[in-house]
mmJSON file of the N, C-alpha and C atoms, coordinates in Angstrom:
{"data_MODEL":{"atom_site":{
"group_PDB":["ATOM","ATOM","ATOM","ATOM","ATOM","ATOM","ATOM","ATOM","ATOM","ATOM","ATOM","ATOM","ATOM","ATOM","ATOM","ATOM","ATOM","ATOM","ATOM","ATOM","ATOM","ATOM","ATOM","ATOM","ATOM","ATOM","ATOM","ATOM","ATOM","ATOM","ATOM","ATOM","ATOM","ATOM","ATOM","ATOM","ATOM","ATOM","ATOM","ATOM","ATOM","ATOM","ATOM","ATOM","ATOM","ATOM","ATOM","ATOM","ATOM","ATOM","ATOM","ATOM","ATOM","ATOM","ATOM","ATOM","ATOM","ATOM","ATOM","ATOM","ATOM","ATOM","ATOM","ATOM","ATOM","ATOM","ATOM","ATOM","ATOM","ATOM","ATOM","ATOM","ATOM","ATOM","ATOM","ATOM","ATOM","ATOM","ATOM","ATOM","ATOM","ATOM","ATOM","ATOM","ATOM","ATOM","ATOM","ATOM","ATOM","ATOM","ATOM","ATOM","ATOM","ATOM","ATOM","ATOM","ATOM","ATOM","ATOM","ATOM","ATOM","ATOM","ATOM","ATOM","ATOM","ATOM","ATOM","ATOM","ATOM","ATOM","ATOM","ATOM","ATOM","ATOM","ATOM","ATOM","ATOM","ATOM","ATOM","ATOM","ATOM","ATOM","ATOM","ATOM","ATOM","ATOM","ATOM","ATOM","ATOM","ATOM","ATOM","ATOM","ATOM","ATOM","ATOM","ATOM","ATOM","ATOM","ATOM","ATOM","ATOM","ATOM","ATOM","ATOM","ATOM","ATOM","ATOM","ATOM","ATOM","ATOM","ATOM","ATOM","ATOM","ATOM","ATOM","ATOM","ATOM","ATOM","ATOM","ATOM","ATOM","ATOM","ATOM","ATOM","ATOM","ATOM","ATOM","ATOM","ATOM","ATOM","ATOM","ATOM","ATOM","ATOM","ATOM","ATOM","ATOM","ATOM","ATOM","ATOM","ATOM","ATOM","ATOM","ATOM","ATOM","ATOM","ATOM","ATOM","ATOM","ATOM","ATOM","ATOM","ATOM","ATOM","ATOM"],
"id":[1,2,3,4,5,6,7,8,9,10,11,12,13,14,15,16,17,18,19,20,21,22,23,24,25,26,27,28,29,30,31,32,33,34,35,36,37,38,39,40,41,42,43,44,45,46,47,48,49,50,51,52,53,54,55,56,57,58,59,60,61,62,63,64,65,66,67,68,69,70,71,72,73,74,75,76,77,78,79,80,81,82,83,84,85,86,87,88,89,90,91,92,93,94,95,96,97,98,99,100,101,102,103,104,105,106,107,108,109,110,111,112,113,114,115,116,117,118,119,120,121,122,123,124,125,126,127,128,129,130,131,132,133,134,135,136,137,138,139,140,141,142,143,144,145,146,147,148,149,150,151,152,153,154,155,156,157,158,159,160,161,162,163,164,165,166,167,168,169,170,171,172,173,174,175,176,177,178,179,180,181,182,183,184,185,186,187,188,189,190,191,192,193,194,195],
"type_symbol":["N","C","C","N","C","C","N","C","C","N","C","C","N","C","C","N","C","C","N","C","C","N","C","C","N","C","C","N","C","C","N","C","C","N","C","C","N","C","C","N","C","C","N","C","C","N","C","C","N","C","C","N","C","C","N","C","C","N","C","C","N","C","C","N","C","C","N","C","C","N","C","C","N","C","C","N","C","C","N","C","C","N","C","C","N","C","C","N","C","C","N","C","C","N","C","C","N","C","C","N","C","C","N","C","C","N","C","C","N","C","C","N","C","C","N","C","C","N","C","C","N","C","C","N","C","C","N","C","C","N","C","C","N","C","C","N","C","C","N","C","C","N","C","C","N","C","C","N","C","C","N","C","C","N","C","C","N","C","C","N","C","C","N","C","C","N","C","C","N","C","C","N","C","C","N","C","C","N","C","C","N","C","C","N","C","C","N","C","C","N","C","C","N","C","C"],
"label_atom_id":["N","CA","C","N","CA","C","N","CA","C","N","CA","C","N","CA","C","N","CA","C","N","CA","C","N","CA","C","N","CA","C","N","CA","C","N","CA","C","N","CA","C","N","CA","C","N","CA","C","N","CA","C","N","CA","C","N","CA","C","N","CA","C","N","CA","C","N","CA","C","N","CA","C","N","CA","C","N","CA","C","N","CA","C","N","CA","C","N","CA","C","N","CA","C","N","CA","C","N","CA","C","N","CA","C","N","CA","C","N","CA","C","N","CA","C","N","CA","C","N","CA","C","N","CA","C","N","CA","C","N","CA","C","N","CA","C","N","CA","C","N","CA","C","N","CA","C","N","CA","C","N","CA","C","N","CA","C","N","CA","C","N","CA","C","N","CA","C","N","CA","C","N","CA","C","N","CA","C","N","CA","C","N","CA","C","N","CA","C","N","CA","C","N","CA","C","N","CA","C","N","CA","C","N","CA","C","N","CA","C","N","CA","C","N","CA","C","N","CA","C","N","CA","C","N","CA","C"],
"label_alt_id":[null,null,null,null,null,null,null,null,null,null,null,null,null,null,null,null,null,null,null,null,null,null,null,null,null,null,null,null,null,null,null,null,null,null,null,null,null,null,null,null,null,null,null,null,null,null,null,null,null,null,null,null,null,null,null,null,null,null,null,null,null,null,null,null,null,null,null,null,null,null,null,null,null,null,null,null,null,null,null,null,null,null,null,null,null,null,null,null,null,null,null,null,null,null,null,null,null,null,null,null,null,null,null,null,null,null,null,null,null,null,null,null,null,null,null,null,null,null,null,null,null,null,null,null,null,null,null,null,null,null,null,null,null,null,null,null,null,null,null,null,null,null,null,null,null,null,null,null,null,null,null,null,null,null,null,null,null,null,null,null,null,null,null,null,null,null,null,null,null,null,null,null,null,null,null,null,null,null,null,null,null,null,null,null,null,null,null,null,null,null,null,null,null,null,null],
"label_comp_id":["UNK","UNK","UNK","UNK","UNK","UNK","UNK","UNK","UNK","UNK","UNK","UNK","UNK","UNK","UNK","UNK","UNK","UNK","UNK","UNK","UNK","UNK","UNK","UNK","UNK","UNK","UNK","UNK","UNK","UNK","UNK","UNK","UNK","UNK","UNK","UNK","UNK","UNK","UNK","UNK","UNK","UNK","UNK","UNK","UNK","UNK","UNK","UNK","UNK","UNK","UNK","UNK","UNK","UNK","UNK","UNK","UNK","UNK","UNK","UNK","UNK","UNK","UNK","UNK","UNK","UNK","UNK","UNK","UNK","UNK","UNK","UNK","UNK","UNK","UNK","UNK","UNK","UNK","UNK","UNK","UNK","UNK","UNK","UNK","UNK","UNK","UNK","UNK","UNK","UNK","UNK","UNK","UNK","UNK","UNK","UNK","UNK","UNK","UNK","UNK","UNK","UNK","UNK","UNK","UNK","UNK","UNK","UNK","UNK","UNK","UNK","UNK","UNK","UNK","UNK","UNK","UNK","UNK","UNK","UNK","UNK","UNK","UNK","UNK","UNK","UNK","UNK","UNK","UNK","UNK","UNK","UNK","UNK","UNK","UNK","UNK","UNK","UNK","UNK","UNK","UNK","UNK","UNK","UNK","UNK","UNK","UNK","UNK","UNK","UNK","UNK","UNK","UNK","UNK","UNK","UNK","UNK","UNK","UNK","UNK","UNK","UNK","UNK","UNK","UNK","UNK","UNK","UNK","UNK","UNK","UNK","UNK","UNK","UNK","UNK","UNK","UNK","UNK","UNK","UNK","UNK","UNK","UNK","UNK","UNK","UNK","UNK","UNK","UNK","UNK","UNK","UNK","UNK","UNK","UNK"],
"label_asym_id":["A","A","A","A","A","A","A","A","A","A","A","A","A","A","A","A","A","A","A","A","A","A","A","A","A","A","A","A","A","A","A","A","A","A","A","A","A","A","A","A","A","A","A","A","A","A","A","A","A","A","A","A","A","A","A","A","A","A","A","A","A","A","A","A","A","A","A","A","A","A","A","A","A","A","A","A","A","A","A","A","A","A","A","A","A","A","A","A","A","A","A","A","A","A","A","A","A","A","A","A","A","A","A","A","A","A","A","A","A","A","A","A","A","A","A","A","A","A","A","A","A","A","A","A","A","A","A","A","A","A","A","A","A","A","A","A","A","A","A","A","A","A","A","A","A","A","A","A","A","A","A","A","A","A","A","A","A","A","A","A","A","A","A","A","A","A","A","A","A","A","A","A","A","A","A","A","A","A","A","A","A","A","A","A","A","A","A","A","A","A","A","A","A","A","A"],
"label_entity_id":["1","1","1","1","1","1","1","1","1","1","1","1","1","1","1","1","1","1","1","1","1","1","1","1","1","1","1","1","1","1","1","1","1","1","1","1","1","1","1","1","1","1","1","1","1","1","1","1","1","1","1","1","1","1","1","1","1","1","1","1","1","1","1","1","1","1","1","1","1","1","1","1","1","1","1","1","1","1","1","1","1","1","1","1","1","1","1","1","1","1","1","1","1","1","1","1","1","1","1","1","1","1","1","1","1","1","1","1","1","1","1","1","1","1","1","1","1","1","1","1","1","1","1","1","1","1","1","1","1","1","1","1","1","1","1","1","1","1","1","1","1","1","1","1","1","1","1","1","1","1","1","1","1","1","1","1","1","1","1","1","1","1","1","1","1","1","1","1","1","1","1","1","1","1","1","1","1","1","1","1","1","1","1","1","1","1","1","1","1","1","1","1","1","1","1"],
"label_seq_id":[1,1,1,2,2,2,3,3,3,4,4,4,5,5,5,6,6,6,7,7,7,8,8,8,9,9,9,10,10,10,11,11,11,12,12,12,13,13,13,14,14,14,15,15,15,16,16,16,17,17,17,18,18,18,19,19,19,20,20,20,21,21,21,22,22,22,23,23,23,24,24,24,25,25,25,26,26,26,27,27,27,28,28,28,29,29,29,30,30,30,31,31,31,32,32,32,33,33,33,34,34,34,35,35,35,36,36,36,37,37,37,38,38,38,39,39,39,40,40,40,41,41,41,42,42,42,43,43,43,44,44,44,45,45,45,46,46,46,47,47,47,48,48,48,49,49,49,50,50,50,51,51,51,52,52,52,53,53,53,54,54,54,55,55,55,56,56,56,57,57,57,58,58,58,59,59,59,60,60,60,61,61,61,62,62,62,63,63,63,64,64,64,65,65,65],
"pdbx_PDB_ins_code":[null,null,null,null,null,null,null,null,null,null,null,null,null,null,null,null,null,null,null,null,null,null,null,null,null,null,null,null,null,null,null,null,null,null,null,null,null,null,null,null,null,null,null,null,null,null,null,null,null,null,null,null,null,null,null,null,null,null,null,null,null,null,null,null,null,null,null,null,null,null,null,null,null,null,null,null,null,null,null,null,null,null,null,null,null,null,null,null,null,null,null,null,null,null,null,null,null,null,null,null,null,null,null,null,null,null,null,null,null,null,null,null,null,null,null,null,null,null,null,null,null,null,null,null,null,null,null,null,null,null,null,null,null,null,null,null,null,null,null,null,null,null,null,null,null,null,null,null,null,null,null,null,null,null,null,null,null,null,null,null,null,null,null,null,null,null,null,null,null,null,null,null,null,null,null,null,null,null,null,null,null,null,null,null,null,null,null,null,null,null,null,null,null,null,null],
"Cartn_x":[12.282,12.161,10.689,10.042,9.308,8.554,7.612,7.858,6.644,5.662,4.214,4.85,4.094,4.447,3.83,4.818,4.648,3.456,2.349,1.534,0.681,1.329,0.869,-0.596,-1.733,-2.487,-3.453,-3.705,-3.749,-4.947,-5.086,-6.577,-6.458,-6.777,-7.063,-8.358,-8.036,-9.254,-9.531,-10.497,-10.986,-10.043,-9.188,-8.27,-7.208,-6.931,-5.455,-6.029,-7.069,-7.92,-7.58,-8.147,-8.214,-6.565,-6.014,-4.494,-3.424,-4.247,-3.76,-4.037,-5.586,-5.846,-6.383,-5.754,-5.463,-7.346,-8.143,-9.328,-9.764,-11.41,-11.865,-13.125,-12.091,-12.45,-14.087,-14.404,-15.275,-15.96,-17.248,-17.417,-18.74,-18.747,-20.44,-20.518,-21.821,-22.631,-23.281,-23.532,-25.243,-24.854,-26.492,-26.945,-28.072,-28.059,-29.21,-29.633,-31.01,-31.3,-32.916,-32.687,-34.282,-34.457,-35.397,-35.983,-37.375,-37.124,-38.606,-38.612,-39.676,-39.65,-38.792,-38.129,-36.776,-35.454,-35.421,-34.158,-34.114,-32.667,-32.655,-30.991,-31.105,-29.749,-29.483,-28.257,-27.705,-26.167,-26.396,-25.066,-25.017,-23.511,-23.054,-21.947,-22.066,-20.824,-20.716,-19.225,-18.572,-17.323,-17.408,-15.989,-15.454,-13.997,-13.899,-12.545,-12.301,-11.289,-10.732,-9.664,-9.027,-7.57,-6.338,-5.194,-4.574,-4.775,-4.039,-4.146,-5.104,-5.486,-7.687,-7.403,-8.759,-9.074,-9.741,-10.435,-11.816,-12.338,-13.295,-13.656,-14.794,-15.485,-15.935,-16.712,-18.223,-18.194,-19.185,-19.378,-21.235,-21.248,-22.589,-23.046,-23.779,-24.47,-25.563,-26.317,-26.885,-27.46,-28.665,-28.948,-30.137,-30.341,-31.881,-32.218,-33.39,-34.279,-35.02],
"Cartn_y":[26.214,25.701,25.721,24.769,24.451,25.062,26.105,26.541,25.839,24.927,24.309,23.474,23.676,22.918,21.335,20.507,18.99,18.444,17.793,17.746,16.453,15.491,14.001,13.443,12.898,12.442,11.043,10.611,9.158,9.126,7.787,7.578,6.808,7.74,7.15,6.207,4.71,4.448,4.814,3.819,4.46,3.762,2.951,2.568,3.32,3.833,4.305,6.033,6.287,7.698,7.807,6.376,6.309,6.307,5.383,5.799,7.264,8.239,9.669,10.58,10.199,10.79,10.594,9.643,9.196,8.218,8.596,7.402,7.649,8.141,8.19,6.448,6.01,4.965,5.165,6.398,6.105,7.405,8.172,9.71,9.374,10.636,10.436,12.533,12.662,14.397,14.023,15.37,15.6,17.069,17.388,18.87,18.793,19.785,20.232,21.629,21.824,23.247,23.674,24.248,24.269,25.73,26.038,27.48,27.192,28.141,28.327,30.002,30.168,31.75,32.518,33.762,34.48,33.634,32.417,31.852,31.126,30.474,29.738,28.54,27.635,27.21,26.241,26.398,25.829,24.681,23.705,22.89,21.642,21.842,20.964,19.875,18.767,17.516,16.523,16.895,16.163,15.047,13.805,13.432,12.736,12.187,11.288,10.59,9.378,8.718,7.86,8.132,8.307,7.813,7.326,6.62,7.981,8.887,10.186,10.649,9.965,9.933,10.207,11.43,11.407,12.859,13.268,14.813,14.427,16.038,16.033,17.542,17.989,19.443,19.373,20.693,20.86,22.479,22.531,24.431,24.217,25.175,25.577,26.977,27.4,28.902,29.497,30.407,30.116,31.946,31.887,33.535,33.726,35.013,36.125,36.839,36.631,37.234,37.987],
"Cartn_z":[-27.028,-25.683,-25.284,-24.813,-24.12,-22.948,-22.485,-21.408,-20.812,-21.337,-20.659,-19.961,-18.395,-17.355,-17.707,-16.835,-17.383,-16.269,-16.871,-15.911,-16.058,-15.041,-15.488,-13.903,-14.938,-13.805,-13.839,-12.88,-12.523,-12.088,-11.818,-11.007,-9.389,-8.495,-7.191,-6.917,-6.446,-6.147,-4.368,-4.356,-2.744,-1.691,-1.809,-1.019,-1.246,-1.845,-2.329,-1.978,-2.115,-1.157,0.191,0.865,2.12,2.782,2.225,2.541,2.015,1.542,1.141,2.365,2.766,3.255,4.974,4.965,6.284,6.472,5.967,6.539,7.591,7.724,8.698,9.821,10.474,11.077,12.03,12.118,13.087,12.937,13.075,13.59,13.952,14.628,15.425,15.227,15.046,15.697,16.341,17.0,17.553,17.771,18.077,18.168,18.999,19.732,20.383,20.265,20.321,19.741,20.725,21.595,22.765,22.878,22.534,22.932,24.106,24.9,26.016,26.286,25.688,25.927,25.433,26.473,25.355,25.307,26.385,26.386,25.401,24.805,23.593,23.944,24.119,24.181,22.873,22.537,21.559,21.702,21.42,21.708,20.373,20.188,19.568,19.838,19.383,19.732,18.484,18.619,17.371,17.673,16.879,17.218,16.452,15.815,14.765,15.117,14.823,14.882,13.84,13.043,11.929,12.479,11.13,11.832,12.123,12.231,12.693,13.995,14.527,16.096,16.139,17.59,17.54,17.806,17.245,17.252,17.484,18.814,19.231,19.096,18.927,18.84,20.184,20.717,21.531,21.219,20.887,21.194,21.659,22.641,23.17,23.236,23.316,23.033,23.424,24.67,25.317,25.026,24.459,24.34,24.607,25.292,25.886,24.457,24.343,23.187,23.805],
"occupancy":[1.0,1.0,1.0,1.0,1.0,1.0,1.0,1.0,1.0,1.0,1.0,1.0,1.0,1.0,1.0,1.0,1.0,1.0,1.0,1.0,1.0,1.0,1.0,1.0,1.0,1.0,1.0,1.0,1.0,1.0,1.0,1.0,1.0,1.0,1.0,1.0,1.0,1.0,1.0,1.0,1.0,1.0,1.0,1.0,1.0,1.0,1.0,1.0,1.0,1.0,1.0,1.0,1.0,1.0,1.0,1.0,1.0,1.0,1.0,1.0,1.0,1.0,1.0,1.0,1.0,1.0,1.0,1.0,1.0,1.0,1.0,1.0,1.0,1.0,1.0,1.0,1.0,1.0,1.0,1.0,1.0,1.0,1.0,1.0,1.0,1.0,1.0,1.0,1.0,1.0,1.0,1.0,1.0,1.0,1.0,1.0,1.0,1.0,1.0,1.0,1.0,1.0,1.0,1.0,1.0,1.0,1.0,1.0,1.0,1.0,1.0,1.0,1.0,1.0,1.0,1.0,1.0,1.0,1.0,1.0,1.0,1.0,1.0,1.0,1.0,1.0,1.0,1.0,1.0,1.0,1.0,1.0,1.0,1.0,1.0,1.0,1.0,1.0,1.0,1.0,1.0,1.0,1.0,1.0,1.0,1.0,1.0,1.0,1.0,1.0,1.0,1.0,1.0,1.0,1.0,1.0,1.0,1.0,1.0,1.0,1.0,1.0,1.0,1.0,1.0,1.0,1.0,1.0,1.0,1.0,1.0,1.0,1.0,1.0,1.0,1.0,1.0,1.0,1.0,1.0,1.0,1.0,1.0,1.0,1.0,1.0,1.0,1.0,1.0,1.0,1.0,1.0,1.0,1.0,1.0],
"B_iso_or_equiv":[0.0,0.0,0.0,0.0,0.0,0.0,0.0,0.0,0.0,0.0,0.0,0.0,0.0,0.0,0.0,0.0,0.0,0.0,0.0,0.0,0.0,0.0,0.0,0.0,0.0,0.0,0.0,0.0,0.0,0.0,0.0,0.0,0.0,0.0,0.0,0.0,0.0,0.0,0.0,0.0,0.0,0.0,0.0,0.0,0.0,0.0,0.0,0.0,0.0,0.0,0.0,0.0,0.0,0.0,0.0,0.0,0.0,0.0,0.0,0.0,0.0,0.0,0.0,0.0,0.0,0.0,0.0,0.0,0.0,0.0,0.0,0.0,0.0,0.0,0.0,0.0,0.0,0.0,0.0,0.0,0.0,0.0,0.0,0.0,0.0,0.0,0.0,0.0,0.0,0.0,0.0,0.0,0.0,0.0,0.0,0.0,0.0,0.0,0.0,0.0,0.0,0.0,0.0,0.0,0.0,0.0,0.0,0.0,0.0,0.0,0.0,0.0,0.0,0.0,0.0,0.0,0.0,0.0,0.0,0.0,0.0,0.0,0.0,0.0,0.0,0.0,0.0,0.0,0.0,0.0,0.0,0.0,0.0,0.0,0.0,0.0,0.0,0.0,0.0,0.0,0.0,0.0,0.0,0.0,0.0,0.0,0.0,0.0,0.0,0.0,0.0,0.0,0.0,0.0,0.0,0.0,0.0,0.0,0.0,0.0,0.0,0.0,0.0,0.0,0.0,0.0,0.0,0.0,0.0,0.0,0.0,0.0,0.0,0.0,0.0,0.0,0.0,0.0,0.0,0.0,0.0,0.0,0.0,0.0,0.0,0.0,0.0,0.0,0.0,0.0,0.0,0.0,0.0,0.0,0.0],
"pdbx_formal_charge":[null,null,null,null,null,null,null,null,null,null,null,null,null,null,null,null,null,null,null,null,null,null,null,null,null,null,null,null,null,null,null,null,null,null,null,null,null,null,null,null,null,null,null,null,null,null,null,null,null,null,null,null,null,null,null,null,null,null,null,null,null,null,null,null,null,null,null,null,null,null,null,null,null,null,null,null,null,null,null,null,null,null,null,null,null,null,null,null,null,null,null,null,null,null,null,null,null,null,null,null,null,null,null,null,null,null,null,null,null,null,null,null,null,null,null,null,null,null,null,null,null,null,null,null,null,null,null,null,null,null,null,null,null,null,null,null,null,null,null,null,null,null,null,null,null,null,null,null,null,null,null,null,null,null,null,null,null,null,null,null,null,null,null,null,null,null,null,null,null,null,null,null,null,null,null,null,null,null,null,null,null,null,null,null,null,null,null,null,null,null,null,null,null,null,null],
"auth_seq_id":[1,1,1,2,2,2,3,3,3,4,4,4,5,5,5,6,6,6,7,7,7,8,8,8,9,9,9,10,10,10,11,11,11,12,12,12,13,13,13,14,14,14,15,15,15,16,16,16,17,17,17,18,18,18,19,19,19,20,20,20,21,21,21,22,22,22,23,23,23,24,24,24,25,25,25,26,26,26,27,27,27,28,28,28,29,29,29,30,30,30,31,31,31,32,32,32,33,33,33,34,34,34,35,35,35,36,36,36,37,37,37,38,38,38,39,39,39,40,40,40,41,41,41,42,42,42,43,43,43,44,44,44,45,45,45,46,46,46,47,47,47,48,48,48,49,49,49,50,50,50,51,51,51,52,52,52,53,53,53,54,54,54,55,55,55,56,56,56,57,57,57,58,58,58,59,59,59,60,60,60,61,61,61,62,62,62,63,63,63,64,64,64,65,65,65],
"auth_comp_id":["UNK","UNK","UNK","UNK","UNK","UNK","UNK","UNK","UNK","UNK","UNK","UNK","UNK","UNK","UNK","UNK","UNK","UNK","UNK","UNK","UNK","UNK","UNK","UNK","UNK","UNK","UNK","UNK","UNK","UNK","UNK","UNK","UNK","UNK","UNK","UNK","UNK","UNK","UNK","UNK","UNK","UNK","UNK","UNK","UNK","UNK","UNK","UNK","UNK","UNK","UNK","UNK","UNK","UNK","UNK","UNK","UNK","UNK","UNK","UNK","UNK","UNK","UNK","UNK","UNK","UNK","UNK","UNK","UNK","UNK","UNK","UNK","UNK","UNK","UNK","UNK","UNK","UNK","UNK","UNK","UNK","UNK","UNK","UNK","UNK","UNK","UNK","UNK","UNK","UNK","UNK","UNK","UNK","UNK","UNK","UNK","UNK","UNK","UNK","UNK","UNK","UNK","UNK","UNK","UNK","UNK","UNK","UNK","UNK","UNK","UNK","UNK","UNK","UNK","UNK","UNK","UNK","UNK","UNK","UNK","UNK","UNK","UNK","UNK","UNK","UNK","UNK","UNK","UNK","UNK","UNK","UNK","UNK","UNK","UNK","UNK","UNK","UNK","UNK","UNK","UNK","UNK","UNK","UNK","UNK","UNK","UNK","UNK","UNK","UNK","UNK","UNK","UNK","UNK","UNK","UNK","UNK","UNK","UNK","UNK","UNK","UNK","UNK","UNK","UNK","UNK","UNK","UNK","UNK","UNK","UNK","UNK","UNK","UNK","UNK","UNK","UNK","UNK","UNK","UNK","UNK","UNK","UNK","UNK","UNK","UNK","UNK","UNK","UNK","UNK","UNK","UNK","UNK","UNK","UNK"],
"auth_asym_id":["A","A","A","A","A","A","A","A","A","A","A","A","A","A","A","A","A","A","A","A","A","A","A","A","A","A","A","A","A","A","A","A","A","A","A","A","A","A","A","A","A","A","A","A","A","A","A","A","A","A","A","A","A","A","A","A","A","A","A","A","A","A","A","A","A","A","A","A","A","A","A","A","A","A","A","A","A","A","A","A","A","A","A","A","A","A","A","A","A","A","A","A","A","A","A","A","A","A","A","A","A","A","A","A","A","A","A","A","A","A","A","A","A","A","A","A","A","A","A","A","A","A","A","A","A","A","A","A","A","A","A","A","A","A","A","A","A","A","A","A","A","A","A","A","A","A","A","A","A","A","A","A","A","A","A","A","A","A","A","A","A","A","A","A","A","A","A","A","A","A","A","A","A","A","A","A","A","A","A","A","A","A","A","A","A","A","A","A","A","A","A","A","A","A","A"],
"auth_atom_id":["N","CA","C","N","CA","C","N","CA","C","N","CA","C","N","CA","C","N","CA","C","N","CA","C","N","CA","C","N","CA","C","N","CA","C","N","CA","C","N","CA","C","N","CA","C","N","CA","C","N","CA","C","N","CA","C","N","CA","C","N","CA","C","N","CA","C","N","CA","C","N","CA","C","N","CA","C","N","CA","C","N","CA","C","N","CA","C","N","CA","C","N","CA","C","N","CA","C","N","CA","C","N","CA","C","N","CA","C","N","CA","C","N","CA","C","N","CA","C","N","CA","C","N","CA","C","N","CA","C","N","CA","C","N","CA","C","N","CA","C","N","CA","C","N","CA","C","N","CA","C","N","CA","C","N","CA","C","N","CA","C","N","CA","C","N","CA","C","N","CA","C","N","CA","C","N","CA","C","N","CA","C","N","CA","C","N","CA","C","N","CA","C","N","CA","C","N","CA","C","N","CA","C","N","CA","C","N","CA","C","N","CA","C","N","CA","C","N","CA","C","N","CA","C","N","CA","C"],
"pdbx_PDB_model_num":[1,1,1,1,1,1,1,1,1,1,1,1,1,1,1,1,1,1,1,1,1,1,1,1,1,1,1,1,1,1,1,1,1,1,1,1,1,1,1,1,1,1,1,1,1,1,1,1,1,1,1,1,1,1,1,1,1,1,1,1,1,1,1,1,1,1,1,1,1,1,1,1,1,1,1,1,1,1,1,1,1,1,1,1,1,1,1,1,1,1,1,1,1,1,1,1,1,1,1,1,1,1,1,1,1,1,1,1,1,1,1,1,1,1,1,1,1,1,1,1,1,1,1,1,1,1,1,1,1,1,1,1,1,1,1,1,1,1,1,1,1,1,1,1,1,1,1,1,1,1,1,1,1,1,1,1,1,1,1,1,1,1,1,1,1,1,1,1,1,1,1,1,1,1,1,1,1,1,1,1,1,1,1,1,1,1,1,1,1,1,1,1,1,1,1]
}}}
């Protein structure tokens, strides 16, 4: 008996990717990063729109040195 698992594999192209993995239609970043003296602020923005809908980030961060 046989016990090696059966293990068959193919080739994805980039359409057949994009429909696995749902395809990202659109994204944008940015960052901002400002220090003056001991203050320092930090912010980020993210967003992407894909056929799965739309996801958005922001985180900001604001610290005394």
């Amino acid at each position: 008996m046989n016990l090696a698992p059966h293990i068959e594999t193919t080739e994805l192209n980039e359409a057949d990717l994009d429909a696995v993995a749902g395809g990202v239609a659109l994204a944008a970043a940015t960052n901002l990063h400002l220090e003056v003296g001991p203050l320092s602020v930090c912010a980020d923005l993210d967003a992407l729109v894909s056929a799965e809908g739309v996801n958005a980030n922001a985180n900001a961060h604001v610290g005394l040195h």
